[in-house]
C-alpha positions as CSV (number, residue, x, y, z in Angstrom):
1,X,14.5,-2.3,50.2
2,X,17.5,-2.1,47.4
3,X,17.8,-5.8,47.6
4,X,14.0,-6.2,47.7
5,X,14.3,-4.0,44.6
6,X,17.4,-5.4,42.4
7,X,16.0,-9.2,43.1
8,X,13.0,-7.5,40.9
9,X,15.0,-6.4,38.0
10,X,17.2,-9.3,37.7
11,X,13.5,-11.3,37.8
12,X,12.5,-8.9,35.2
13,X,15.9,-9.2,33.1
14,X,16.0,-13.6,33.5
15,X,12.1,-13.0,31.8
16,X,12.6,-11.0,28.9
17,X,16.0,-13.3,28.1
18,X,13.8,-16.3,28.7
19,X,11.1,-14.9,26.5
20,X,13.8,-14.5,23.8
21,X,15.7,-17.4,24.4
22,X,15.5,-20.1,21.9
23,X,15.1,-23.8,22.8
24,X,15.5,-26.7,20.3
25,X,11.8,-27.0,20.0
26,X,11.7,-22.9,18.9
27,X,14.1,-23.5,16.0
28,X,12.8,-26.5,14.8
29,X,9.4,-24.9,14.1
30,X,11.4,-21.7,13.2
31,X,13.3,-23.7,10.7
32,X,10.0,-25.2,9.5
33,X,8.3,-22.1,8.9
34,X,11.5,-20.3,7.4
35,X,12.2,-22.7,4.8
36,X,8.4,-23.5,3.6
37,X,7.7,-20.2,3.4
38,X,10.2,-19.1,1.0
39,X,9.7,-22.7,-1.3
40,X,5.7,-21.8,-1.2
41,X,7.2,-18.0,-2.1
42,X,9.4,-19.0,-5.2
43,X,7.2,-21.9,-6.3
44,X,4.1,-19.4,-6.4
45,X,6.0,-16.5,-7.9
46,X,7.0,-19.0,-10.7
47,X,3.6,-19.6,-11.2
48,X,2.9,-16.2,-11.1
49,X,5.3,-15.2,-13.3
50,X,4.0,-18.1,-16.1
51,X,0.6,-17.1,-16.1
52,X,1.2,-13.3,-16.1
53,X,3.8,-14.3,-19.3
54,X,1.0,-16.3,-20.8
55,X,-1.2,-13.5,-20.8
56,X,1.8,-10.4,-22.2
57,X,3.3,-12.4,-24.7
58,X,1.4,-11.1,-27.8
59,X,1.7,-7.4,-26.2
60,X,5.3,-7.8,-25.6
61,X,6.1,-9.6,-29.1
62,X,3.3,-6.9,-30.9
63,X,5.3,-4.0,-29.3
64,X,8.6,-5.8,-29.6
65,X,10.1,-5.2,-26.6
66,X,13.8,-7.0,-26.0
67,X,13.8,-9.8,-23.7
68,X,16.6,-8.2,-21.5
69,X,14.0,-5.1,-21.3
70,X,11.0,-7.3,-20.4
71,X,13.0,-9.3,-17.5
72,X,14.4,-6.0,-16.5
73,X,12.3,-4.0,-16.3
74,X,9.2,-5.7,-16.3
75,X,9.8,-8.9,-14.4
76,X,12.4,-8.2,-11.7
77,X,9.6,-5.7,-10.2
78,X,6.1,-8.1,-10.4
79,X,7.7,-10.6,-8.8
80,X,8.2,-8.4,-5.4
81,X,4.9,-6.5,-6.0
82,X,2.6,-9.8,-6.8
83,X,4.3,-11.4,-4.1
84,X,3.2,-8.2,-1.4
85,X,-0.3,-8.7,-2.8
86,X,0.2,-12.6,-1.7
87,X,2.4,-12.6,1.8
88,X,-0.4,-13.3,4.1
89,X,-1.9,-16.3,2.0
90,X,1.8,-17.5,1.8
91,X,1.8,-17.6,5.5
92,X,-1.3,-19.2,5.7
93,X,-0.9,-21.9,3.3
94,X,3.1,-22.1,4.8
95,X,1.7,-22.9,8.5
96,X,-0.8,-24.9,7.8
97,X,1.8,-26.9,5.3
98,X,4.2,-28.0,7.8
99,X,1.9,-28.2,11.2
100,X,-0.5,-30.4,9.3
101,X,2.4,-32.7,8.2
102,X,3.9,-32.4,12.4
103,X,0.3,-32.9,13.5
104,X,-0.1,-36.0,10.9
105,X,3.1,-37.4,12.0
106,X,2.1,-37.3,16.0
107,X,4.9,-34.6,16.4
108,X,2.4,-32.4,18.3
109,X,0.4,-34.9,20.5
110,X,3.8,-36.0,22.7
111,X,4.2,-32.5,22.9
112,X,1.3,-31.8,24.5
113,X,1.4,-35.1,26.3
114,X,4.9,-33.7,27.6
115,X,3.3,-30.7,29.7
116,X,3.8,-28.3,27.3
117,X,1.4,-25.7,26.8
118,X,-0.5,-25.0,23.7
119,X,1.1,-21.4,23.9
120,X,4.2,-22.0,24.6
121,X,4.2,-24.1,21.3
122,X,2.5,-21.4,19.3
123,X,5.6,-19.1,20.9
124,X,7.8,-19.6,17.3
125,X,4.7,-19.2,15.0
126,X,4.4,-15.8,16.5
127,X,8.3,-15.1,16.2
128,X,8.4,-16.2,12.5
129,X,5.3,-14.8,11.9
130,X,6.9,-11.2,13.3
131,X,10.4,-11.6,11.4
132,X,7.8,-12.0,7.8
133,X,5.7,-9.0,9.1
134,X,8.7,-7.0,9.7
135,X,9.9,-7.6,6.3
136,X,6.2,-7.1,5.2
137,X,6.5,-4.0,6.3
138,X,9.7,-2.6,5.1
139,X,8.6,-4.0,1.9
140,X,5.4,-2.1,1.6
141,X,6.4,1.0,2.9
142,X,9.9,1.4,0.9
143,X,11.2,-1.2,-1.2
144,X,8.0,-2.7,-3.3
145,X,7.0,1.1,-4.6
146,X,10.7,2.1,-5.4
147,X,10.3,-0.9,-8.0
148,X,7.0,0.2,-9.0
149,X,8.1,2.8,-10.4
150,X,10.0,1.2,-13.1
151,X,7.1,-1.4,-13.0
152,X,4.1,0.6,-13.6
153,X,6.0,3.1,-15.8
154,X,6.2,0.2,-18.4
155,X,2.9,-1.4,-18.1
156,X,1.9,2.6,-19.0
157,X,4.1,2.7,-22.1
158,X,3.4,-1.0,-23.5
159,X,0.6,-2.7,-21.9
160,X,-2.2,-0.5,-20.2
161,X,-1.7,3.0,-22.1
162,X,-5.4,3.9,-20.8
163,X,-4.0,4.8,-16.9
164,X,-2.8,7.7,-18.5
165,X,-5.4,10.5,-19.0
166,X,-5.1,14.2,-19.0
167,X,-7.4,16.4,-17.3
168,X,-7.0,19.8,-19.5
169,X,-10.6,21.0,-19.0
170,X,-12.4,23.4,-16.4
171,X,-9.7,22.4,-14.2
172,X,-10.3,24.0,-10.6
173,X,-7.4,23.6,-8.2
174,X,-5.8,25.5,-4.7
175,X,-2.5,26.4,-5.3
176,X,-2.1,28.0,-2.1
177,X,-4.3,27.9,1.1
178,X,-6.7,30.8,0.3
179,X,-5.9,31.3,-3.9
180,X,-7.7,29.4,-6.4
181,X,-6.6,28.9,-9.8
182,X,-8.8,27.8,-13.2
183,X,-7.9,27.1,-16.3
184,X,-10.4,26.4,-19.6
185,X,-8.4,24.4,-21.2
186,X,-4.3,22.8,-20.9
187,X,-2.5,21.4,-23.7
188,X,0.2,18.8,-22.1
189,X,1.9,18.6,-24.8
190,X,3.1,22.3,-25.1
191,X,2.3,22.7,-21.3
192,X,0.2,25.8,-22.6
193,X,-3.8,27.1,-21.2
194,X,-5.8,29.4,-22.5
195,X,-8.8,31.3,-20.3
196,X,-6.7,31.8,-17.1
197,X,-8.1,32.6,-13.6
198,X,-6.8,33.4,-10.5
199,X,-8.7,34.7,-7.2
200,X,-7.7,35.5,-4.1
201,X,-9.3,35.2,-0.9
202,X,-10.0,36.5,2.1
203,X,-12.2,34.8,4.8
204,X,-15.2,34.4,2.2
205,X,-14.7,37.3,0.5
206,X,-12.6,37.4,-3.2
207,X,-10.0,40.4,-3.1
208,X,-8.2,40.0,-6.1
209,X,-8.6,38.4,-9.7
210,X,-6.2,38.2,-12.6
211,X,-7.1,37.3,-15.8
212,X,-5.5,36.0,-18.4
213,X,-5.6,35.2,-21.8
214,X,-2.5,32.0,-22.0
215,X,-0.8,30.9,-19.4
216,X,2.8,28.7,-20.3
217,X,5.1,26.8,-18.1
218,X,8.4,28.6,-18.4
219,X,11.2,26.8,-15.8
220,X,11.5,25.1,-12.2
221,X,10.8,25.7,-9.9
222,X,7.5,26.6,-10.8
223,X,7.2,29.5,-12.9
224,X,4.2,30.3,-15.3
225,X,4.5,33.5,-18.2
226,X,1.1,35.1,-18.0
227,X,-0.1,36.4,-21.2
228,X,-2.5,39.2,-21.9
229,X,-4.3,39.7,-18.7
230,X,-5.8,41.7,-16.1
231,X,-6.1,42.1,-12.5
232,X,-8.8,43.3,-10.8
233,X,-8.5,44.4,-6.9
234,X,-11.1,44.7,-4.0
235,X,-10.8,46.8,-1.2
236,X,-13.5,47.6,0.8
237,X,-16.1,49.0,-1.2
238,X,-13.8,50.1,-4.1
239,X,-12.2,48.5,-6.9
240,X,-9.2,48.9,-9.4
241,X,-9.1,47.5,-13.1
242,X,-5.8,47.3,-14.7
243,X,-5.5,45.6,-18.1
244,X,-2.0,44.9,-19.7
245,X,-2.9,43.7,-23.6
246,X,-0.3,42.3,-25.3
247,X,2.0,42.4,-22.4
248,X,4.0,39.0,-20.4
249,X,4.6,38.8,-17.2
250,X,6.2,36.1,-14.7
251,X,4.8,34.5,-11.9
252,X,5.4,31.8,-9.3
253,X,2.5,29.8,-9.2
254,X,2.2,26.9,-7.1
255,X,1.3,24.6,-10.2
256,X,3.0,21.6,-12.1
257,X,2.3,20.9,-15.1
258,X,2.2,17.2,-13.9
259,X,-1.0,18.3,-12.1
260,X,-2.5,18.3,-15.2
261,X,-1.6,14.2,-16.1
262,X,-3.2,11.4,-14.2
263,X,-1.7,8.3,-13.6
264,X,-4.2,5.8,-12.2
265,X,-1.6,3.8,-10.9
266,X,0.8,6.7,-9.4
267,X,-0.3,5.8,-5.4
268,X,1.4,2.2,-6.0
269,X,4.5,4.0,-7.4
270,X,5.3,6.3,-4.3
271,X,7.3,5.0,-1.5
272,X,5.4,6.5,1.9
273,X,7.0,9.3,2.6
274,X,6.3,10.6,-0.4
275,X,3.3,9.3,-0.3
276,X,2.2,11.1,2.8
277,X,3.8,14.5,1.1
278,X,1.6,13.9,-1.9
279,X,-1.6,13.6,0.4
280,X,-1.1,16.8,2.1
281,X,-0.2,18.8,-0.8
282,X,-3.7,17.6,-2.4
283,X,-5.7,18.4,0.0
284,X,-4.3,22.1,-0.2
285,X,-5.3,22.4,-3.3
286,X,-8.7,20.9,-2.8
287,X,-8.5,18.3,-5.8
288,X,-10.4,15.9,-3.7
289,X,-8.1,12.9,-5.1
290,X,-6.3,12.0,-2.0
291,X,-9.2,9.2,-0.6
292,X,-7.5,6.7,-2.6
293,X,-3.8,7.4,-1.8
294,X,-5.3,7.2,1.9
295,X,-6.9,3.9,1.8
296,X,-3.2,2.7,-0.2
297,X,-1.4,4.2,2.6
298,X,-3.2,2.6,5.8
299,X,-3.5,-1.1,3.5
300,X,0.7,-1.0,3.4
301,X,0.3,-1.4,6.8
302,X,-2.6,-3.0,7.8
303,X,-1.5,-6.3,5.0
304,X,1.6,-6.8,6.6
305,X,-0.2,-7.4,10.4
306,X,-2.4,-9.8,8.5
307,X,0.6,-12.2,8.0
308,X,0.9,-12.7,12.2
309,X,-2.9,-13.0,12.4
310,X,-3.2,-15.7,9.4
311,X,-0.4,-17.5,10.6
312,X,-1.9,-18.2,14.1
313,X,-4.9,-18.9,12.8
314,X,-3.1,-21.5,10.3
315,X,-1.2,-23.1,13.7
316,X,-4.8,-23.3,15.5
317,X,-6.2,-25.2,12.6
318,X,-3.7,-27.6,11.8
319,X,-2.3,-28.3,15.1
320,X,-5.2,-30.8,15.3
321,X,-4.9,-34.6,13.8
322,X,-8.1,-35.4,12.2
323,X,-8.7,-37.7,9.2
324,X,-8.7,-36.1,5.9
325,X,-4.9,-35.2,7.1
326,X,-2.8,-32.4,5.2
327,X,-5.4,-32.2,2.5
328,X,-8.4,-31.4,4.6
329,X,-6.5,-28.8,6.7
330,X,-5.4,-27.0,3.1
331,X,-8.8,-26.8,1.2
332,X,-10.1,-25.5,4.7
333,X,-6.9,-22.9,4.7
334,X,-7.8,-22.0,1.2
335,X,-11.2,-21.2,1.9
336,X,-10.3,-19.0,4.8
337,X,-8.3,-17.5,2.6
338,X,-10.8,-16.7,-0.4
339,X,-13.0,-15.3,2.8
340,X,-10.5,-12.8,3.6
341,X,-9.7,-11.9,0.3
342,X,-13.8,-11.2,-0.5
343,X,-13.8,-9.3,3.2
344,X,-10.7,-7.0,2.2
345,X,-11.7,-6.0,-1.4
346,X,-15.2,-5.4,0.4
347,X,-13.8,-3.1,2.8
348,X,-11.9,-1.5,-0.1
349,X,-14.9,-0.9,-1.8
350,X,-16.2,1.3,1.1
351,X,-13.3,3.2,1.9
352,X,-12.8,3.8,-2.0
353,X,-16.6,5.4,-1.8
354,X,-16.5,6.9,1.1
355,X,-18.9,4.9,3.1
356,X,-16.5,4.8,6.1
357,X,-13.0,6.1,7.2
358,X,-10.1,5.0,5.0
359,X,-8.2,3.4,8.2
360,X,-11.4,1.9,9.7
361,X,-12.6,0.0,6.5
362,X,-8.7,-1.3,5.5
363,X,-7.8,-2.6,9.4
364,X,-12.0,-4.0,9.6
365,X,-10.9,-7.8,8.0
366,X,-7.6,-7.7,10.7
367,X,-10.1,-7.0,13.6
368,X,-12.5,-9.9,12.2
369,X,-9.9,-12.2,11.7
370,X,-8.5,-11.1,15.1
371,X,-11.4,-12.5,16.8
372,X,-11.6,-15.5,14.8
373,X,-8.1,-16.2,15.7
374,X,-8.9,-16.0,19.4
375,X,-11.7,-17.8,18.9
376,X,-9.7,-21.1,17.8
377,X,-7.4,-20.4,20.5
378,X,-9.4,-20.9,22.9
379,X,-10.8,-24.1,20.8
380,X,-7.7,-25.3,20.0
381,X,-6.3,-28.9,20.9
382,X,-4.8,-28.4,24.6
């Protein structure tokens, strides 16, 4: 029975080695993928770069901005947030690139011919594919919104000043699970608000309120000086009025001033883990802003999986010799990917508005492609 049982594992162990193992065909088409990948990458990010220059100049030479600042600051972040935006394509337009040209060259039919399976050949697409969605990943999740922040920070201050608004009037916001705070009006500037509330809850019912004429930010950690105000208490059937005019008073208050200043573009600029910290403590306070850092934080992980699907997808497609070649198998790869494109801004569109769960509507184009990918799997040239 031990024998019967360590011939098992050893099976088991010679699988998951063979499984890994790489044979000459595996890093050949490795190699392929590898190496057109990052040429479509730099040659596209080039481009990307050009046109994106074409457009800045006169902002950049109007606000004159060095060039040292530009490339910097600027530059050195699009290129690895642009080219997030664009991984999948790049896979799609990388396999379909060099299987075409294998497929053209009768590199896959002697393959085939050979006795070798149609999945064992698609084998290294999947492993490439992985590495690039591991990377994906990794880039999504930590490295692209580090340089965001530099990024969007000076597109704020030179190019798009209008994702920066304050909101200074009849602001409502939880500061704590059962305390709700108001304020009339905030001046950022001075980080001063006039016409302060505070109420207290318990259940349903409200058993204190203070009231207060200014309210100022004063130091860190979060500290407000409450000017001129009153508290009113409830308990039971009785109340108390107490009114200090004229007098200060420090409080900790669960309240930024940067609460008050809205960046349009702040849930590109936050790696994850912040990310997921900043989601949370919105939805304590009730602002009701958090749908769209949801939707940003299941898309930084959804994209990346899109890479793998695309990429099998491109190998299913272009796998096959037919005339029209290289060029046929591209404009059909491009249309693909202008289809998934349309489908994933749709599906933004209803998370954005609430038509559907954020994590349902960002992962719907990976399920539909998922299927289409099987689909010309089971099509594909055997």
């Amino acid at each position: 029975m031990e024998r019967r049982d360590s011939f098992q594992d050893n099976k088991k162990i010679i699988m998951i080695k063979g499984l890994f193992k790489l044979s000459i065909l595996d890093r050949y088409i490795i190699g392929k993928y590898v190496t057109t990948f990052l040429f479509t990458l730099i040659l596209l990010s080039v481009v990307a770069v050009v046109f994106d220059l074409a457009e800045r100049i006169e902002k950049f030479i109007s606000k004159n901005i060095g060039f040292w600042e530009i490339t910097r600051d600027y530059y050195f972040n699009f290129i690895p947030w642009i080219n997030s935006l664009l991984f999948p394509l790049y896979a799609l337009i990388t396999v379909i690139f060099f299987t075409a040209r294998m497929a053209d060259q009768t590199e896959i039919i002697p393959m085939l011919s050979a006795g070798i399976s149609f999945k064992r050949i698609l084998k290294p697409f999947v492993l490439a594919a992985s590495l690039f969605t591991l990377i994906h990943l990794i880039g999504n999740h930590i490295v692209v919104p580090r340089g965001n922040k530099t990024l969007k920070n000076f597109e704020n201050k030179y190019i798009k000043s209008g994702n920066i608004y304050q909101k200074d009037k009849n602001v409502h916001i939880y500061v704590a699970p059962n305390v709700e705070a108001f304020i009339h009006y905030f001046q950022v500037y001075d980080s001063s608000g006039t016409d302060f509330q505070l109420r207290k809850y318990e259940d349903t019912k409200v058993v204190q309120i203070l009231t207060a004429r200014q309210i100022k930010w004063k130091s860190l950690p979060h500290i407000w000086e409450i000017s001129d105000y009153e508290i009113r208490t409830f308990i039971d059937s009785s109340e108390t009025f107490d009114v200090f005019r004229g007098e200060k008073l420090d409080s900790s208050i669960n309240l930024q001033v940067s609460d008050f200043v809205i960046l349009t573009n702040k849930k590109d600029m936050m790696p994850t883990a912040e990310l997921n910290q900043f989601i949370i403590r919105e939805q304590e306070k009730g602002s009701g802003i958090t749908r769209l850092y949801e939707v940003e934080k299941h898309r930084r992980t959804a994209d990346p999986f899109t890479t793998l699907i695309l990429s099998i997808i491109g190998a299913c497609i272009a796998t096959r010799k037919v005339r029209g070649g290289l060029g046929l198998h591209l404009a059909f790869g491009i249309i693909l990917g202008v289809v998934f494109i349309f489908l994933s801004k749709l599906s933004l569109t209803f998370a954005n508005n609430e038509i559907m769960p954020p994590i349902v509507a960002v992962w719907i184009p990976n399920f539909v492609f998922s299927f289409v990918a099987l689909y010309l799997y089971n099509k594909a040239q055997k």
